[in-house]
N, C-alpha and C positions, 0 to 999 in steps of 0.2 A: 377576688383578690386572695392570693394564699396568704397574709397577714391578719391580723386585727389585734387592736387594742382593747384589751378587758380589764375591770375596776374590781373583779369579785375572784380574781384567779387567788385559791386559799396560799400558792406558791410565792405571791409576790402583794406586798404592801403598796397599795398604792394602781398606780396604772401598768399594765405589763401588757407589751407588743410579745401577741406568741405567733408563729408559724403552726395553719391549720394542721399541714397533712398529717404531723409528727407531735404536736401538740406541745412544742419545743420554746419555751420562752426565752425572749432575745435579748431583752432588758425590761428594769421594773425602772420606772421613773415618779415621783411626788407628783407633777402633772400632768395635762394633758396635751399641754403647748409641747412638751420636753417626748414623749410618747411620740408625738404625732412626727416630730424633727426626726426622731431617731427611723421609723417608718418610712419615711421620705426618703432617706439616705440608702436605707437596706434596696428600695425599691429601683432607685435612681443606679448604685451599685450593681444590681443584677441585671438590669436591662443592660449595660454597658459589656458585662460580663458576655451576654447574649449575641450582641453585635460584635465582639470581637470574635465570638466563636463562630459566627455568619463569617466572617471575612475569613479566615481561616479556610471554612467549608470553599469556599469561592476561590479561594488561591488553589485549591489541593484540587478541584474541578478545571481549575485555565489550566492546569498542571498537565495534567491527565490528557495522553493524546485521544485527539476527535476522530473518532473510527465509521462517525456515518460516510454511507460513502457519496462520491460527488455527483450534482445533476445528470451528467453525462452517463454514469454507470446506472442510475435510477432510469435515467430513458431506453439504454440499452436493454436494460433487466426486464420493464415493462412490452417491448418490442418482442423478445425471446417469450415470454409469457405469453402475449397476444398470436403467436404460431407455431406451438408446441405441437400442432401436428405435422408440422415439417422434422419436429426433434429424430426422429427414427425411436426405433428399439432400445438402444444403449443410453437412455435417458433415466438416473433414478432417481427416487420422489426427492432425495434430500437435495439435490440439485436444486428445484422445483421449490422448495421451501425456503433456501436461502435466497434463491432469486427473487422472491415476493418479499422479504424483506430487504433485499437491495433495492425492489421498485419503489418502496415505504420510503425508503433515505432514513431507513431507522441503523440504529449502531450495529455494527456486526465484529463478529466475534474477533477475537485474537486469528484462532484457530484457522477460521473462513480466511480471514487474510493471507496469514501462508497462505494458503492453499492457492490460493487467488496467482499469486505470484509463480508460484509452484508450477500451476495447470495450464499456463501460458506458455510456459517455454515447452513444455513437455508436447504439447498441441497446435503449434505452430506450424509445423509441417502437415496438421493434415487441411491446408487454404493449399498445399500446393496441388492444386488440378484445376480445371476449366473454371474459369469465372462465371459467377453469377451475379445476377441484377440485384442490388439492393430497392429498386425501386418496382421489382415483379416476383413476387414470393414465392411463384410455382417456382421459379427459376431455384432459389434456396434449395440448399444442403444440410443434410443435420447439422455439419461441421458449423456451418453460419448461425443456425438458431443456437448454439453452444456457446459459439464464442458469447452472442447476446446475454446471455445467462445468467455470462460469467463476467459481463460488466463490459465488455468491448465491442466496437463495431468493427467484424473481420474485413469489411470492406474498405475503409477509410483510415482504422490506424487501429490495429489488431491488437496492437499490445501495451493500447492506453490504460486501460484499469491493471496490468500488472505492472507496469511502471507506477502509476499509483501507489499500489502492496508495497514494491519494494522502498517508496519513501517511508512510508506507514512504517513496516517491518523496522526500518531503521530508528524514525521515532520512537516505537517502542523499545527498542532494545536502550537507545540512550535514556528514557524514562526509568528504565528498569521494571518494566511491564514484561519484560519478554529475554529469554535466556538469549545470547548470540551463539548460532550455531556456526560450528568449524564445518567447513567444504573445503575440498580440491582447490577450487579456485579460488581461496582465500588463504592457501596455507601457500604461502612463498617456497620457492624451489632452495636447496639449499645453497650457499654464498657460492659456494666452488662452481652449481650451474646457472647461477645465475648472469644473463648477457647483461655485459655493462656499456655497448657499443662498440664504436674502431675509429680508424681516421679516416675513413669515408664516411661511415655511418655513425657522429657523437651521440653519447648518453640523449634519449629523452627525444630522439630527431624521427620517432616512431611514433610520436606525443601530437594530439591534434585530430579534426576531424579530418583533413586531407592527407597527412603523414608528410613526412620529411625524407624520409629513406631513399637514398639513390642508389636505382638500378641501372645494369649497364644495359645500354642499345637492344641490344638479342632478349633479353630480361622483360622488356618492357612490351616487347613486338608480344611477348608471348603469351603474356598474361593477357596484353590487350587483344589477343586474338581467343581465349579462351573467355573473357569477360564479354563479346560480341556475340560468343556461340551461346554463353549463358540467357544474355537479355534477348535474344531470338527464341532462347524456347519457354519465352514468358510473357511473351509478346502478348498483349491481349490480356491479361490478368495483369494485378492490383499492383498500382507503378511502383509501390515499397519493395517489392520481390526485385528490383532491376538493381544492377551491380554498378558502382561507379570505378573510374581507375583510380583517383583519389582515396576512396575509402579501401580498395584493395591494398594499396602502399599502407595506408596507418593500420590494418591487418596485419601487416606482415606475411603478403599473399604470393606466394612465388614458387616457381615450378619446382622447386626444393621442398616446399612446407608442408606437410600435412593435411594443414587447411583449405589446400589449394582445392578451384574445381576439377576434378579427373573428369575425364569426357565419358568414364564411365559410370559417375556416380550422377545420384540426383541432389542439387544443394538446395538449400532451404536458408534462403537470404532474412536477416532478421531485420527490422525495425528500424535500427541504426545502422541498415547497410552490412551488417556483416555478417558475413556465409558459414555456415557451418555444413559439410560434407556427410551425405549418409550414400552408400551401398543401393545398389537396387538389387536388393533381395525381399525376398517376400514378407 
């Protein structure tokens, strides 16, 4: 007990409650009844004191976003670890070390997270070649023991744990755990090019997973004839990469676009169906 009551303190007449650590007397009292009440109260006082500051600790903890990451990335991570001989060459240790604490389901960093986010889109394109067996591991590619790694199964939904990141990333930025970073694609074009629709196509009619956008007759022959030559050269590999005509419209996918497929590029279809166009050059 950091208190006691003593009869002989030459500071105080009578009975005095002092505090050991500091040798601090708290009050002198005539008795012992009156001592021991005022003891009672210091005691009862500071515990109260103590549980409020528990509770406090405990708000400012639910507060705080939860950065282990989920079952799903812990079994991937463990999976990638279990055939790191598959990794190839371009495999370095710090990869290796994060991924054994993604297996753990222990907290990972701010930092890991981008990154997490980051290294998925950037690596997305390299599933685009011949399919492999997720259930025969000769079969496996570095690309595969990678994605593992990195918290995803490239087979089944490649770009589960960076969808994850990017909620995380967002909790944190609203926690204020983490600066929001400006990109391109977060910086609006300005009002003068900004499309605001027409009378065929209203504001927002590009809005939705199937899209609203009306194209005309020849428009539609065309794209649906380039989306038929896409899903034929994917045939046999991982059914996310296959193009819908629905999600080409809520694209904005049309032999005018940029984004369109050219018969001489190779696309690299994302997660949510949508295409982004790369060159085939070396």
């Amino acid at each position: 007990m950091p208190y006691e009551i003593q009869m002989d303190n030459k500071e105080c007449e009578g009975h005095a409650v002092v505090k050991l650590d500091d040798g601090r007397i708290m009050g002198c009292h005539e008795t012992h009844e009156e001592a021991e009440k005022q003891l009672q109260a210091i005691l009862i006082n500071e515990a109260k004191q103590k549980e409020e500051e528990n509770s406090l600790d405990q708000d400012t903890e639910l507060r705080q976003v939860d950065r282990k990451p989920p079952k799903f990335m812990q079994e991937n991570a463990q999976r990638g670890l279990d055939n790191l001989n598959k990794a190839g060459d371009g495999l370095v240790d710090e990869t290796v070390r994060q991924a054994r604490i993604m297996a753990k389901g222990e907290q990972l960093s701010v930092n890991k997270i981008v990154k997490i986010a980051a290294w998925h889109k950037r690596h997305l394109s390299d599933l685009d070649r011949e399919a492999s067996s997720p259930n025969d591991p000769d079969t496996w590619r570095a690309s595969d023991v990678a994605f593992l790694l990195w918290g995803s199964n490239p087979w089944t939904n490649p770009m589960e744990a960076a969808d994850w990141a990017d909620r995380k990333i967002a909790q944190l930025v609203s926690e204020g755990e983490l600066e929001p970073r400006a990109s391109e694609s977060s910086t609006p074009a300005p009002k003068k090019d900004q499309v605001q629709g027409s009378k065929k196509n209203p504001k927002g009619s590009a809005s939705g997973k199937k899209g609203g956008i009306d194209f005309s007759e020849s428009t539609e022959k065309s794209i649906r004839g380039r989306i038929e030559k896409h899903n034929e050269e994917v045939e046999g590999k991982a059914s996310w990469r296959k193009l819908k005509m629905g999600t080409a419209k809520a694209n904005d996918i049309s032999f005018k676009s940029p984004r369109f497929i050219a018969l001489d590029t190779s696309a690299t279809v994302g997660f949510d169906g949508s295409s982004s166009a790369r060159t085939n050059k070396p």
